[in-house]
Z-matrix of the N, CA and C atoms (Angstrom, degrees):
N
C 1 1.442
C 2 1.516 1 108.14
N 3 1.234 2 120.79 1 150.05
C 4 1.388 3 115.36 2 170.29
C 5 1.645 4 112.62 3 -168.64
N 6 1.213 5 120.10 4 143.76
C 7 1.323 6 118.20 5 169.91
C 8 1.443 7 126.35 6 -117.30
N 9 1.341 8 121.05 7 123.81
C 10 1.321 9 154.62 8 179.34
C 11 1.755 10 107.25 9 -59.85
N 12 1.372 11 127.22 10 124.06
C 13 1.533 12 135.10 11 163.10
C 14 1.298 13 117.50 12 -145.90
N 15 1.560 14 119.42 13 85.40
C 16 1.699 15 122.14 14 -164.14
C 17 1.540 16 94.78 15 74.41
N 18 1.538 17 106.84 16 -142.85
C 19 1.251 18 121.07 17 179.70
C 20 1.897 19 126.39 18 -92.50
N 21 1.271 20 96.69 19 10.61
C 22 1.758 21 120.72 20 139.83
C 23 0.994 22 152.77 21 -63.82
N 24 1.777 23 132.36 22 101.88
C 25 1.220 24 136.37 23 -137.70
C 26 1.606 25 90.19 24 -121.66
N 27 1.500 26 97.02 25 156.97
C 28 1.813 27 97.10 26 166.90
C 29 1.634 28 81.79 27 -151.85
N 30 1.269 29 114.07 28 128.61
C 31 1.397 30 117.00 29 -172.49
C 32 2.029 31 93.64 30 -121.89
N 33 1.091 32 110.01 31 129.14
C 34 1.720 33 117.90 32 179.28
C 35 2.052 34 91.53 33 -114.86
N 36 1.282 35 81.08 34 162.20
C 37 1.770 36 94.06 35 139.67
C 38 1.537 37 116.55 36 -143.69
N 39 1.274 38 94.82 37 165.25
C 40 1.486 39 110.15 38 -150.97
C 41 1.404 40 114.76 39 -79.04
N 42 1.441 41 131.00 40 99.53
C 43 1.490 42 138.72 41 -170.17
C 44 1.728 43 104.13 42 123.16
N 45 1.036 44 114.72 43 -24.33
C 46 1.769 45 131.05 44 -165.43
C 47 1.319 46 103.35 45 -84.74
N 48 1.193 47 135.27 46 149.10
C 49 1.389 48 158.25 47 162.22
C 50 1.693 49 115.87 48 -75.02
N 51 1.656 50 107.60 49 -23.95
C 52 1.539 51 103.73 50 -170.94
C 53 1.679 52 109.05 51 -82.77
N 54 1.227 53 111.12 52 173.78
C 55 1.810 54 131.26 53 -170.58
C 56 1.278 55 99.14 54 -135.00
N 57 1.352 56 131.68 55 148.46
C 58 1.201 57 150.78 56 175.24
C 59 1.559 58 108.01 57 -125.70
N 60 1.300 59 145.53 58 70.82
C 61 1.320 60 126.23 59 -176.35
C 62 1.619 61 112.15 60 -76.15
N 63 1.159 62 119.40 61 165.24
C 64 1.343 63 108.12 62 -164.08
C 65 1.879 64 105.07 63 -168.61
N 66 1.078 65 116.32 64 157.51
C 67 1.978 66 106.34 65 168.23
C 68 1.755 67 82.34 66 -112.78
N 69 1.286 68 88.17 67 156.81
C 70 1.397 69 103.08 68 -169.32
C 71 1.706 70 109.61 69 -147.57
N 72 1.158 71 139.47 70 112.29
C 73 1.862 72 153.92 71 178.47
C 74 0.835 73 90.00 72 -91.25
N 75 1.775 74 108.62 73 112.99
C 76 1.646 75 96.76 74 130.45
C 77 1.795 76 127.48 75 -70.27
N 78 0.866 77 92.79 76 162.26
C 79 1.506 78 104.82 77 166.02
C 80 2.161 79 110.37 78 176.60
N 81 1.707 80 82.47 79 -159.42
C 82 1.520 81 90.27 80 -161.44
C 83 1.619 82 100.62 81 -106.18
N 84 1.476 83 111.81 82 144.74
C 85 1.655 84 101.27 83 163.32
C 86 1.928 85 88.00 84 118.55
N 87 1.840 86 88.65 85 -166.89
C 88 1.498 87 100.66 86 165.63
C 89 1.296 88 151.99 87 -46.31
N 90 1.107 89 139.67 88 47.14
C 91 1.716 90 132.68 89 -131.70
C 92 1.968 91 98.10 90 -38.53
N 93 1.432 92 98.25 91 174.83
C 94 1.070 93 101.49 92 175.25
C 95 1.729 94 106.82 93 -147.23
N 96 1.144 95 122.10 94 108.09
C 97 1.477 96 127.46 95 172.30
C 98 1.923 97 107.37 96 -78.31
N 99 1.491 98 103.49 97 146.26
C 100 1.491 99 115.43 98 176.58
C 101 1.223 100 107.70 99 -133.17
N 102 1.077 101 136.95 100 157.93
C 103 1.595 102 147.14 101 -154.24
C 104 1.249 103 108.20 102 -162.56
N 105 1.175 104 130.98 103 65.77
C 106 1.685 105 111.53 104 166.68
C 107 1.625 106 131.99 105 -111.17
N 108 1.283 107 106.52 106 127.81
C 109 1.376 108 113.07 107 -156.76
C 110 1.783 109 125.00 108 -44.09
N 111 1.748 110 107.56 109 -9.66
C 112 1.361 111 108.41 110 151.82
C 113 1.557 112 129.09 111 -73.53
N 114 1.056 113 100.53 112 3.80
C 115 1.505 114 109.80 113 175.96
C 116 1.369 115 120.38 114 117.61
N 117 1.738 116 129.54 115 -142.78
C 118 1.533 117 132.48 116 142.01
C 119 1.428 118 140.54 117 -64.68
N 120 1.375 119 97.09 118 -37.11
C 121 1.317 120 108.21 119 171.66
C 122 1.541 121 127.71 120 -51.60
N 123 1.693 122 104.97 121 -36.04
C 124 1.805 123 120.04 122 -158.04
C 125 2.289 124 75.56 123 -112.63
N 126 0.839 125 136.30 124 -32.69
C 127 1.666 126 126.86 125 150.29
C 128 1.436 127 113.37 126 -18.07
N 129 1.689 128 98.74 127 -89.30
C 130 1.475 129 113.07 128 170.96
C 131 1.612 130 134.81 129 -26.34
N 132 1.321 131 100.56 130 -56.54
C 133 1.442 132 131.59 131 165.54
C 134 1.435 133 118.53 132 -41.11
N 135 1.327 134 95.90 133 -36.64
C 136 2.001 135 103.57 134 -164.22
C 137 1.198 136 121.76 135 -71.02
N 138 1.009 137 127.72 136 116.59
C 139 2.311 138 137.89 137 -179.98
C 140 1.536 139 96.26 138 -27.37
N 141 1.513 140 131.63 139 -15.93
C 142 1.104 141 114.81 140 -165.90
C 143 1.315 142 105.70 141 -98.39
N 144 1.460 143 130.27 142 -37.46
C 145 1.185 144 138.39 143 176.95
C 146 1.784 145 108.45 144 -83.62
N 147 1.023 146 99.48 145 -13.59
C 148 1.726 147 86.35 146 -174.67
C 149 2.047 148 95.14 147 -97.06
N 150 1.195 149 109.08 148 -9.28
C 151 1.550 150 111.85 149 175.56
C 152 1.957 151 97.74 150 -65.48
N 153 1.085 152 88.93 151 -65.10
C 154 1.712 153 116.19 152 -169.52
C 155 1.726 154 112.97 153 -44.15
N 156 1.399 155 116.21 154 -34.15
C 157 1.167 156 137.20 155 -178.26
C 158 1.420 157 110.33 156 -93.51
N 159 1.796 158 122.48 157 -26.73
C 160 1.493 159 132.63 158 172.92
C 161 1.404 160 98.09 159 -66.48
N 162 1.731 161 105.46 160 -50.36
C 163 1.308 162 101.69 161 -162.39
C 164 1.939 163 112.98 162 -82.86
N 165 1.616 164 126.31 163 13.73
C 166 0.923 165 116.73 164 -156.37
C 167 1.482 166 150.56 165 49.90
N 168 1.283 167 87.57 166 37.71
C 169 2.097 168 107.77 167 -179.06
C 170 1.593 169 81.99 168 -110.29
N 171 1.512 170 103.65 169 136.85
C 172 1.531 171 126.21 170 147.50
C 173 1.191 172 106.77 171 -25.23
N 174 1.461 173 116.12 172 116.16
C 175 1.624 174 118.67 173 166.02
C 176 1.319 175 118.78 174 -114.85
N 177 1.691 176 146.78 175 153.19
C 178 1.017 177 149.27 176 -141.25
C 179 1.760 178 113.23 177 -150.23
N 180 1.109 179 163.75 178 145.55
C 181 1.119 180 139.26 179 166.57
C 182 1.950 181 91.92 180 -175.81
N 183 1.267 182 102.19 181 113.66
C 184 1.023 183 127.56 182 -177.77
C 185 1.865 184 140.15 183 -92.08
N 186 1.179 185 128.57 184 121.72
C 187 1.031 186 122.92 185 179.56
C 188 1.761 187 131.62 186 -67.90
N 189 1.399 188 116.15 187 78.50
C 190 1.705 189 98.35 188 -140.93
C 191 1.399 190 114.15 189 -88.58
N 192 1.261 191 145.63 190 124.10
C 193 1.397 192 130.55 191 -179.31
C 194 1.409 193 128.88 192 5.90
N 195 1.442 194 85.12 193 107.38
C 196 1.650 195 105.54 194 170.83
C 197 1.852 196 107.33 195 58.15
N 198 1.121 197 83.18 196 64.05
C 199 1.714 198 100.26 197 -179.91
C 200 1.570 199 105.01 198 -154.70
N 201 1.467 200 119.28 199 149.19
C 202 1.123 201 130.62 200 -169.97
C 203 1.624 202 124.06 201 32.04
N 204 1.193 203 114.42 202 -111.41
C 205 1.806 204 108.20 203 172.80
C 206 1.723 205 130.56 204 -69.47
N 207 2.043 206 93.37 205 -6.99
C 208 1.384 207 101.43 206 -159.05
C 209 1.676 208 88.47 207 -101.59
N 210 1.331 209 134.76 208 21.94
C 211 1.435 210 137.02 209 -174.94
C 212 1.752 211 97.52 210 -85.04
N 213 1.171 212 115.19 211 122.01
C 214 1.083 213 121.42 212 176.08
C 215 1.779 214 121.11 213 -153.93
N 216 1.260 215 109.50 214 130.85
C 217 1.320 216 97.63 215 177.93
C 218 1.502 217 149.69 216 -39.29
N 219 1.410 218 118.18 217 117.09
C 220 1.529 219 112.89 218 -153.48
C 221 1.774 220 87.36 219 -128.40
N 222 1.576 221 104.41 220 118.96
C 223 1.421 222 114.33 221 171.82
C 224 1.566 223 101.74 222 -85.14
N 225 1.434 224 107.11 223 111.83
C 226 1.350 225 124.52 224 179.43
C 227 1.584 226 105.27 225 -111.62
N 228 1.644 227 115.45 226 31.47
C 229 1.434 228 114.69 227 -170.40
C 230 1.225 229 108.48 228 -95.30
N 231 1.683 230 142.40 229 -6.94
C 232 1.067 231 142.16 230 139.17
C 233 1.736 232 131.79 231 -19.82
N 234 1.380 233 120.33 232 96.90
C 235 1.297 234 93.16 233 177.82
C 236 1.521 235 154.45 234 -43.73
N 237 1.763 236 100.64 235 -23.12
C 238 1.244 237 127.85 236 171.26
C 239 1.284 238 98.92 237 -92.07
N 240 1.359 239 149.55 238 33.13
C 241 1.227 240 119.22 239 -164.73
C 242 2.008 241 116.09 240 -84.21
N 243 1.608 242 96.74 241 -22.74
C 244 1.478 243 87.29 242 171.26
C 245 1.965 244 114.42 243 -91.31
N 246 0.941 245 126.28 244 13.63
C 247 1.281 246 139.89 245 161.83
C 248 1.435 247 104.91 246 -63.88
N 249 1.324 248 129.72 247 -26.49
C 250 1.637 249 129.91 248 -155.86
C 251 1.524 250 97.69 249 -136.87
N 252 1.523 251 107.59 250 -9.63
C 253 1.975 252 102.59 251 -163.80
C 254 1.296 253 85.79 252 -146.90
N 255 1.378 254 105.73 253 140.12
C 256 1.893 255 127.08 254 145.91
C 257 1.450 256 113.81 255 -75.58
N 258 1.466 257 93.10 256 129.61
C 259 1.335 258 106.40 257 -179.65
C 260 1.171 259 113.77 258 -64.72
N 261 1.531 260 120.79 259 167.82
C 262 1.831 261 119.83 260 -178.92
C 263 1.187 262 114.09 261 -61.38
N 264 1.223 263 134.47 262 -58.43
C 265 1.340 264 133.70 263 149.89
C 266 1.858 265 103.26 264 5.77
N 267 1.685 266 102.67 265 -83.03
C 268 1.166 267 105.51 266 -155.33
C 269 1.419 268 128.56 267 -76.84
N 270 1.433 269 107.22 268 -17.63
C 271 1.755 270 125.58 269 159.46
C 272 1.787 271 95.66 270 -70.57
N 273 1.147 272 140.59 271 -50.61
C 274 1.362 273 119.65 272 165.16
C 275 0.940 274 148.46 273 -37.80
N 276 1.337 275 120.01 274 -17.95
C 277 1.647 276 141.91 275 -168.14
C 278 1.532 277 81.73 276 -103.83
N 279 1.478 278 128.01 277 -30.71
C 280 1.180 279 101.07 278 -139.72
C 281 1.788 280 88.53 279 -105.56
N 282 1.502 281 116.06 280 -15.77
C 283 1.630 282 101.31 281 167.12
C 284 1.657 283 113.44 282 -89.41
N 285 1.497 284 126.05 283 8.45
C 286 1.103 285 148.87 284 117.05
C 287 1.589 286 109.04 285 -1.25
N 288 1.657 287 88.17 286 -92.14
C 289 1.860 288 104.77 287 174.65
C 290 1.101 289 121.30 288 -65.96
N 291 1.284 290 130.86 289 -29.35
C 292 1.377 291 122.54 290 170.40
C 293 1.750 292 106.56 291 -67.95
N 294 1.277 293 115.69 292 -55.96
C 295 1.859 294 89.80 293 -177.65
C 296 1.268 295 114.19 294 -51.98
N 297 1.482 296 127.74 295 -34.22
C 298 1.912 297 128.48 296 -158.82
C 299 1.737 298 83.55 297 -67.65
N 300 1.502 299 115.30 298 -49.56
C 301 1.663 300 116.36 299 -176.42
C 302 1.631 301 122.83 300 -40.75
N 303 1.995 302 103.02 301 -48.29
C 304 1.224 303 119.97 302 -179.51
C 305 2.112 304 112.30 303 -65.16
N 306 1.441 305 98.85 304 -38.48
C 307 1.268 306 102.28 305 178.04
C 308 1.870 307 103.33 306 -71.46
N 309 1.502 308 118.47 307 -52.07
C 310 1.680 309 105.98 308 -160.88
C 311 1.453 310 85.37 309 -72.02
N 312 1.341 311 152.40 310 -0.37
C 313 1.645 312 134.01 311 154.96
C 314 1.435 313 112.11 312 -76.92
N 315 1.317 314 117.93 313 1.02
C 316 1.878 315 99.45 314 -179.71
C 317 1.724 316 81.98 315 -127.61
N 318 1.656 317 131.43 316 64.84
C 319 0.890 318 162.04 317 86.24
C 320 1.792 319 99.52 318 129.95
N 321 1.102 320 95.90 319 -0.16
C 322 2.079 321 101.86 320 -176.75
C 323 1.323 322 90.73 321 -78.88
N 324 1.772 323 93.62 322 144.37
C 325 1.597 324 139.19 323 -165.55
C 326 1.209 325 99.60 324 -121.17
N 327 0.957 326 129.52 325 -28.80
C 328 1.705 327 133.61 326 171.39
C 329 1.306 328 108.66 327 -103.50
N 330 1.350 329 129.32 328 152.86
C 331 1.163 330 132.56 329 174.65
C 332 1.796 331 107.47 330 -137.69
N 333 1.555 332 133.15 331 155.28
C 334 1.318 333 109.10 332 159.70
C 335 1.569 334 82.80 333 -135.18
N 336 1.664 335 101.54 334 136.72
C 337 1.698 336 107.40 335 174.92
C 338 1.777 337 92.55 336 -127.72
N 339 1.556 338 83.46 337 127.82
C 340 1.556 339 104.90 338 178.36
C 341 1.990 340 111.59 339 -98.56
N 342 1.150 341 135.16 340 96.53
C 343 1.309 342 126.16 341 -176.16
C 344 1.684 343 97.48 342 -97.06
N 345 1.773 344 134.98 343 134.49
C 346 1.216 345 139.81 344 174.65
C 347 1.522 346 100.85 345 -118.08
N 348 1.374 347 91.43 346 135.82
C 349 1.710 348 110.27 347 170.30
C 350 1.530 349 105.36 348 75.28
N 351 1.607 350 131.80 349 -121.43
C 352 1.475 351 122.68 350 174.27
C 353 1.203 352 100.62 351 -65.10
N 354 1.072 353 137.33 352 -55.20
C 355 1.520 354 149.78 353 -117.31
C 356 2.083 355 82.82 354 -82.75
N 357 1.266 356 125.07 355 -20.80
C 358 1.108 357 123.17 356 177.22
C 359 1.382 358 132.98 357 -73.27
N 360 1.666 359 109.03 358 -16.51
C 361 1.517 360 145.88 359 138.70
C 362 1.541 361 113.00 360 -37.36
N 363 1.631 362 98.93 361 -71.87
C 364 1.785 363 103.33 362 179.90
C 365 1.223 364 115.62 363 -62.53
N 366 1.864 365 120.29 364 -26.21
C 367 1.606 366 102.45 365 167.30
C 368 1.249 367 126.35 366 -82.27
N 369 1.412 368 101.88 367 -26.58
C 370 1.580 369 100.35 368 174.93
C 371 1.991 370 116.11 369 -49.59
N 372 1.335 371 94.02 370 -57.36
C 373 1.805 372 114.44 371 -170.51
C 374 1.849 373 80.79 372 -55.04
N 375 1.746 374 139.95 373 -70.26
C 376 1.056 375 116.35 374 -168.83
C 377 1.454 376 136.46 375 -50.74
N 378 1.899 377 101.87 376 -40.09
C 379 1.633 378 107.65 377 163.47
C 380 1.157 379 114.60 378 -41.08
N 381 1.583 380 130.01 379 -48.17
C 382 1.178 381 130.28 380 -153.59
C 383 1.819 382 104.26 381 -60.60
N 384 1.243 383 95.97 382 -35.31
C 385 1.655 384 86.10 383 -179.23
C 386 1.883 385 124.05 384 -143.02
N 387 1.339 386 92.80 385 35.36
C 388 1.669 387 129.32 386 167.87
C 389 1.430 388 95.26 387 -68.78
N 390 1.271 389 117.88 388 115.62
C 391 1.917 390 117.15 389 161.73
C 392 1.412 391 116.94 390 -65.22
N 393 1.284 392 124.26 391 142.66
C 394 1.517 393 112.60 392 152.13
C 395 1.731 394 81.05 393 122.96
N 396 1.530 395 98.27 394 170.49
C 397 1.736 396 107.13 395 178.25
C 398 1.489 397 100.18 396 -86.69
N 399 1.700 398 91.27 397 138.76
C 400 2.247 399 94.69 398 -179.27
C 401 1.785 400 96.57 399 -134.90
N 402 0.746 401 87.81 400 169.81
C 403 1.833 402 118.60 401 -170.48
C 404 1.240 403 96.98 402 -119.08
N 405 1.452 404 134.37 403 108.85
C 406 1.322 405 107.69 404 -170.91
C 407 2.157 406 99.93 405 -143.78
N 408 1.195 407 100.89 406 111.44
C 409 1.541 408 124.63 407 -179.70
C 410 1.441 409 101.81 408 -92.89
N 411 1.507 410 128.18 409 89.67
C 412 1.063 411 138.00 410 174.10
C 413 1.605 412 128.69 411 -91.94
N 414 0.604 413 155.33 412 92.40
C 415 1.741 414 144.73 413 -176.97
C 416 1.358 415 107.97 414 -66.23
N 417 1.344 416 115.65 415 113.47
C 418 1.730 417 111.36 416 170.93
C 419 1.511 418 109.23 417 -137.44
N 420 1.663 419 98.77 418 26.77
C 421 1.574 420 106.57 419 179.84
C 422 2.013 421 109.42 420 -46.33
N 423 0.922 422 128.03 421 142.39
C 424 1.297 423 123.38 422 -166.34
C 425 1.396 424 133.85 423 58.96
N 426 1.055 425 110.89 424 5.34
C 427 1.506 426 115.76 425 171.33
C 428 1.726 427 110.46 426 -114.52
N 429 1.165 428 88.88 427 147.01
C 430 1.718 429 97.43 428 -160.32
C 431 1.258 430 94.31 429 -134.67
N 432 1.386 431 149.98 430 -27.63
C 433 1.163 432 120.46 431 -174.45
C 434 1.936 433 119.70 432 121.64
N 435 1.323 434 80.44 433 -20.14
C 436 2.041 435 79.37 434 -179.25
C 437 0.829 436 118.19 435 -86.08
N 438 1.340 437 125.70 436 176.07
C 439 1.402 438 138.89 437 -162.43
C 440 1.976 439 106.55 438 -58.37
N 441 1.280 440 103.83 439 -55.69
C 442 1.275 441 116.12 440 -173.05
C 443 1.999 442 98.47 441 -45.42
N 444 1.442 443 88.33 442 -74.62
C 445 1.584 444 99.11 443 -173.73
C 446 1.928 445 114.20 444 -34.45
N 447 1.257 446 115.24 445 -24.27
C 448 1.618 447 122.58 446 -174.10
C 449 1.523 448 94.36 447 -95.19
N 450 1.028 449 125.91 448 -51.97
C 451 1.628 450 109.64 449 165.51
C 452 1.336 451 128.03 450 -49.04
N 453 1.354 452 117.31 451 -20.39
C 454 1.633 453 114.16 452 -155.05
C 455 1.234 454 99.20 453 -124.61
N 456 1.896 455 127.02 454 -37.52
C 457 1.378 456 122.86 455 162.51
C 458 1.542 457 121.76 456 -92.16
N 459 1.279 458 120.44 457 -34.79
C 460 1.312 459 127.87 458 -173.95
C 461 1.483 460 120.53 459 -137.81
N 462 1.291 461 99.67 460 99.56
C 463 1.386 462 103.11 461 -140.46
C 464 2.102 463 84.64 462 -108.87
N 465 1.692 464 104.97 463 96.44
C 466 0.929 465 122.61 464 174.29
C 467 1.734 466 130.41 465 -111.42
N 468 1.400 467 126.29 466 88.51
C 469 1.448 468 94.57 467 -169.13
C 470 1.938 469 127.19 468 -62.61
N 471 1.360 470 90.16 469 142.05
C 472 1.551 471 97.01 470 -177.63
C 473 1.433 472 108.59 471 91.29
N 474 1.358 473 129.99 472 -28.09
C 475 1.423 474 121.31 473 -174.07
C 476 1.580 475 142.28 474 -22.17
N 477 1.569 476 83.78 475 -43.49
C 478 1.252 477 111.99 476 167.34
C 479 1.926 478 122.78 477 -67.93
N 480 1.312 479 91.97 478 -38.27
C 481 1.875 480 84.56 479 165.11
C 482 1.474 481 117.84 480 -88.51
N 483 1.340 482 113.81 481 -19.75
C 484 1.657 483 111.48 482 153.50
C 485 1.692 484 121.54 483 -49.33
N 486 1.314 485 113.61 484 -34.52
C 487 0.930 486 107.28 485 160.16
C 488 1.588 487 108.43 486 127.59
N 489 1.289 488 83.71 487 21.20
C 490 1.988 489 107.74 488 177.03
C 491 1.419 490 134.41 489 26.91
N 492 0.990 491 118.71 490 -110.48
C 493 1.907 492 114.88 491 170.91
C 494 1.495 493 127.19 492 -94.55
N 495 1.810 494 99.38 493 -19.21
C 496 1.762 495 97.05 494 173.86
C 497 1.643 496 95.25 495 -86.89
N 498 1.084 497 127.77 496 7.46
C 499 1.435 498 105.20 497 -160.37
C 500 1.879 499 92.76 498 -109.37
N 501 1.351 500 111.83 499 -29.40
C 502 1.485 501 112.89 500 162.06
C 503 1.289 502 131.61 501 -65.25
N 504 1.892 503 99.38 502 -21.27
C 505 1.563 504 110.71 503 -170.92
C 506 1.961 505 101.91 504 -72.74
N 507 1.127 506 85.87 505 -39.69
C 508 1.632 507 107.39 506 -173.25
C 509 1.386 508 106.49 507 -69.85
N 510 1.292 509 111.30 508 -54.98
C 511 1.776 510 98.47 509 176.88
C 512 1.815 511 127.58 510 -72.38
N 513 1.664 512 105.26 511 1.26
C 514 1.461 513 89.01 512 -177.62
C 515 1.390 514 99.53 513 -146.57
N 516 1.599 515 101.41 514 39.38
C 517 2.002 516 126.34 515 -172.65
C 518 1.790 517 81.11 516 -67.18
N 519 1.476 518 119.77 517 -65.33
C 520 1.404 519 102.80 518 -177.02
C 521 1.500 520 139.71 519 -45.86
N 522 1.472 521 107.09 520 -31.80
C 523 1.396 522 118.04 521 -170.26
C 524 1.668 523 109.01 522 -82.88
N 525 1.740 524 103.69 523 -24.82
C 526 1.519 525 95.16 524 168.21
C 527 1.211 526 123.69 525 -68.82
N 528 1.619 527 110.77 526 -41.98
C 529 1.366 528 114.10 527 -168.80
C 530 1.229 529 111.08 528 -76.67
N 531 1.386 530 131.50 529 -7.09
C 532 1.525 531 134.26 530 173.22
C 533 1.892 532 89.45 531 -71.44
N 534 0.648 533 146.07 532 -28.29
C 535 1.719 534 159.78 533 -171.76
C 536 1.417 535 105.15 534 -74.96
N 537 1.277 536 96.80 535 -62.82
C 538 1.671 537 107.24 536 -178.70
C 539 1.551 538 114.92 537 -65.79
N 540 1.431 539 118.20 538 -38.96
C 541 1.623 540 118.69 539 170.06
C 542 1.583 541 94.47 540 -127.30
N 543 1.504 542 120.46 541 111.12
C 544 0.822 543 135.65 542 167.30
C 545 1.766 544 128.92 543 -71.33
């Protein structure tokens, strides 16, 4: 579900409590989603989305959990508290999927999601298991995959027996290299 005001998005899903705010272009062609870990504001901003919007392709750029205006205090002082809650990390990936969702409902089959700096982590982990054909420009310069690095950047429980960073590398090897040779 989502509601549209100018180039203002609020993307829900249906039964869920979460918000996705977002600026959102129409246009014609490939959509293009942006993710950057300062939030919407530094999204908007980015050479990649302001190309996409010069050139009249649907542009996308999202506010993703607990980033930029959506940072808000979360008492995580519960000992169980990820027993009952997804970590930020993992609500990130997941308003991630809700925009790629909001875009393959306004009828695009292709998608290209650009994540810069961490936020290139959260697209990768979402490509990995986003349906539909993606284009996917990830940044994971410095991230390798070990234990340390998933505690300190992507802080997922279990990730690692999912099958952690080779197992994302492997499931969305196509969608990068569609990126890399366009």
């Amino acid at each position: 579900q989502h509601e549209i005001s100018g180039e203002q998005i609020q993307i829900t899903r249906s039964g869920r409590r979460d918000r996705v705010a977002g600026y959102w272009h129409k246009g014609k062609g490939t959509p293009l989603l942006v993710v950057n870990p300062k939030g919407l504001a530094a999204g908007k901003q980015s050479a990649a989305l302001q190309a996409a919007v010069a050139m009249g392709r649907p542009a996308m750029a999202i506010e993703a959990f607990q980033t930029g205006d959506a940072i808000a205090v979360r008492d995580r002082s519960h000992r169980y508290f990820l027993t009952f809650n997804k970590s930020d990390d993992a609500n990130r990936v997941q308003d991630i999927l809700s925009a790629l969702a909001f875009l393959r409902s306004q009828g695009h089959t292709k998608v290209e999601l650009k994540g810069t700096g961490i936020a290139g982590i959260w697209a990768l982990f979402a490509g990995a298991v986003a349906p539909g054909e993606l284009v996917l420009d990830a940044d994971t310069k410095g991230f390798s995959g070990t234990d340390d690095d998933f505690l300190e950047r992507f802080f997922v429980p279990v990730i690692q027996r999912a099958g952690g960073l080779d197992a994302a590398m492997r499931i969305t090897a196509k969608a990068r290299s569609l990126h890399a040779n366009p």
